[in-house]
C-alpha positions as CSV (number, residue, x, y, z in Angstrom):
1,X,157.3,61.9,219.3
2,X,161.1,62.9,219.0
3,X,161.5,66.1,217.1
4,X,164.4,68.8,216.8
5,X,164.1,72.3,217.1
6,X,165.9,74.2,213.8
7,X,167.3,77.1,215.1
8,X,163.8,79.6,214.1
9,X,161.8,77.2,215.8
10,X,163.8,77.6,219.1
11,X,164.5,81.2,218.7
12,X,161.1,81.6,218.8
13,X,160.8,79.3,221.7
14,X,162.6,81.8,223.4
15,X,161.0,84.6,222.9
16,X,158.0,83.8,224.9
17,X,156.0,85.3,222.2
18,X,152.4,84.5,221.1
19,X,154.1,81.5,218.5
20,X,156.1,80.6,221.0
21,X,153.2,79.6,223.5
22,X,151.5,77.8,220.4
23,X,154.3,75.8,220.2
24,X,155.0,75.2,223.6
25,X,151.2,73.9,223.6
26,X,151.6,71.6,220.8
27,X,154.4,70.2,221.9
28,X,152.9,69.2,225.6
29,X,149.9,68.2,223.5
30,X,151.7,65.5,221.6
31,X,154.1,64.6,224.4
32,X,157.0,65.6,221.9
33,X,160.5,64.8,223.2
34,X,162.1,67.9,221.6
35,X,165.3,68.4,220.8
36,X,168.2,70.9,219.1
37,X,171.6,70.3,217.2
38,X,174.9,71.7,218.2
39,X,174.2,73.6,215.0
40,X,171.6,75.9,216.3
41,X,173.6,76.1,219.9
42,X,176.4,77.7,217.1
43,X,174.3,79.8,215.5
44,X,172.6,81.0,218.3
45,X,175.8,81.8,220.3
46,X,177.2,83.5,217.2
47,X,174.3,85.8,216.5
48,X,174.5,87.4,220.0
49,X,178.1,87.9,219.9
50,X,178.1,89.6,216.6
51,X,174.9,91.7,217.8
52,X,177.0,92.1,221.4
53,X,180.3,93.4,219.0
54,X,178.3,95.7,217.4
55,X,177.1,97.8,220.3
56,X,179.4,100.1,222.0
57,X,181.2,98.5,225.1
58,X,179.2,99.5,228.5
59,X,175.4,99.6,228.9
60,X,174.1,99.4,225.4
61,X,175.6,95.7,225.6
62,X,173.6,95.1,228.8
63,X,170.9,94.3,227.6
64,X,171.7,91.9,224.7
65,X,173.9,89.9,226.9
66,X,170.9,89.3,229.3
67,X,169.2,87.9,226.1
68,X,172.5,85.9,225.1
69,X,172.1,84.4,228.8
70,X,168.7,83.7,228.2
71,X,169.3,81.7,225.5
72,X,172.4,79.7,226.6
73,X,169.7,78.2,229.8
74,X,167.1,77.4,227.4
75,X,169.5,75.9,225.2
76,X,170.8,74.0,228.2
77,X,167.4,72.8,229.4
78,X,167.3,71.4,226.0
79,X,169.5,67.9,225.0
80,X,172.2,69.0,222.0
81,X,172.4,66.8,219.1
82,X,175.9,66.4,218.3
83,X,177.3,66.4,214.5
84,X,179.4,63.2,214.8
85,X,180.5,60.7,212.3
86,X,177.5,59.2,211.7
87,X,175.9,62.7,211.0
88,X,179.1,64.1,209.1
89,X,178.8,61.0,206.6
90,X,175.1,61.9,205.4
91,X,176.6,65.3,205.3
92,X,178.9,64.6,202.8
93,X,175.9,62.1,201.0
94,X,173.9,65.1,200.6
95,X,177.0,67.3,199.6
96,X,177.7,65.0,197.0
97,X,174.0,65.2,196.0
98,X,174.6,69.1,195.1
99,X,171.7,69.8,197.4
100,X,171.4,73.5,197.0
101,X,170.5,74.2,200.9
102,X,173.0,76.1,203.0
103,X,176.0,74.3,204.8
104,X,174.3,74.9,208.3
105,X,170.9,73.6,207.1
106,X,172.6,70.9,205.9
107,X,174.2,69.6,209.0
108,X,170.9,70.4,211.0
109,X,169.4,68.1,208.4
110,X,172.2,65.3,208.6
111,X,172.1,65.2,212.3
112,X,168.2,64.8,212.3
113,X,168.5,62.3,209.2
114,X,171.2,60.5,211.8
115,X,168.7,60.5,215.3
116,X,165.3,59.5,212.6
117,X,164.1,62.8,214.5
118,X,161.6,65.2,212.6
119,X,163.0,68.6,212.4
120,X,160.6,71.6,213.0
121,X,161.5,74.8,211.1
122,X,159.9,77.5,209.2
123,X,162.4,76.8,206.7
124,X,160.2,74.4,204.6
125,X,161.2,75.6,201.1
126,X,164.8,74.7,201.7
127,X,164.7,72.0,204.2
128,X,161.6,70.2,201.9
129,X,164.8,69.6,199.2
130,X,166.8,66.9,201.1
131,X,165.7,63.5,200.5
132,X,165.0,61.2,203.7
133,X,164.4,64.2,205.6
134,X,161.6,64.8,208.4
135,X,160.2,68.6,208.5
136,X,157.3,70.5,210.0
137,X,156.1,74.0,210.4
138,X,154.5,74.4,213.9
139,X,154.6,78.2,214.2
140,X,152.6,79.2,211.4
């Protein structure tokens, strides 16, 4: 099985928290091949840079840097789907569709549409609206 990780879902993968066991269980139970977009490596990387920013310089940044780290292995244990051509024209399909999802959902959901991958996300209510689309919930 070939699925990609929406940015919650690897967040959580992160974390190590109770979820994320249940997920890393289900996915060695169904021999899942997962996956994540150069989406959620952007968003990731931006929301610990804006957290970083936001601290004062010095030791209150230690900590979330160390978390940023964390997350840029994992990310790199993982293969990045790229948004290329192929994924940028059903981007522009489901654009012309008026899909009310946001931009980056919409490229996660393009570059799955593009790899016939299953995305997994506890964004169902959004991420159900796109036509052709593959999505689970396997957190909760």
């Amino acid at each position: 099985m070939f699925v990609v990780l929406d940015t919650n879902h690897f967040t959580e993968l992160v974390d190590g928290s109770a979820p994320s066991n249940r997920l890393k269980a289900r996915l060695d139970a169904v021999n899942a091949a997962a996956f994540t977009t150069i989406v959620t490596y952007q968003e990731v990387s931006q929301g610990w840079c804006a957290l970083i920013n936001r601290k004062p310089a010095g030791r209150d940044q230690v900590f979330h840097y160390a978390q940023n780290q964390h997350s840029m292995a994992m990310l790199n244990e993982l293969t990045v789907l790229p948004f290329d051509d192929e994924a940028a024209t059903h981007f522009h399909h489901l654009q012309d569709q008026r899909i009310r999802v946001g931009t980056m959902d919409l490229k996660i959901a393009s570059i799955c549409i593009a790899q016939s991958a299953t995305l997994l996300t506890r964004n169902l209510i959004d991420f159900d609206k796109i036509p052709g689309l593959r999505v689970e919930n396997w957190l909760d």
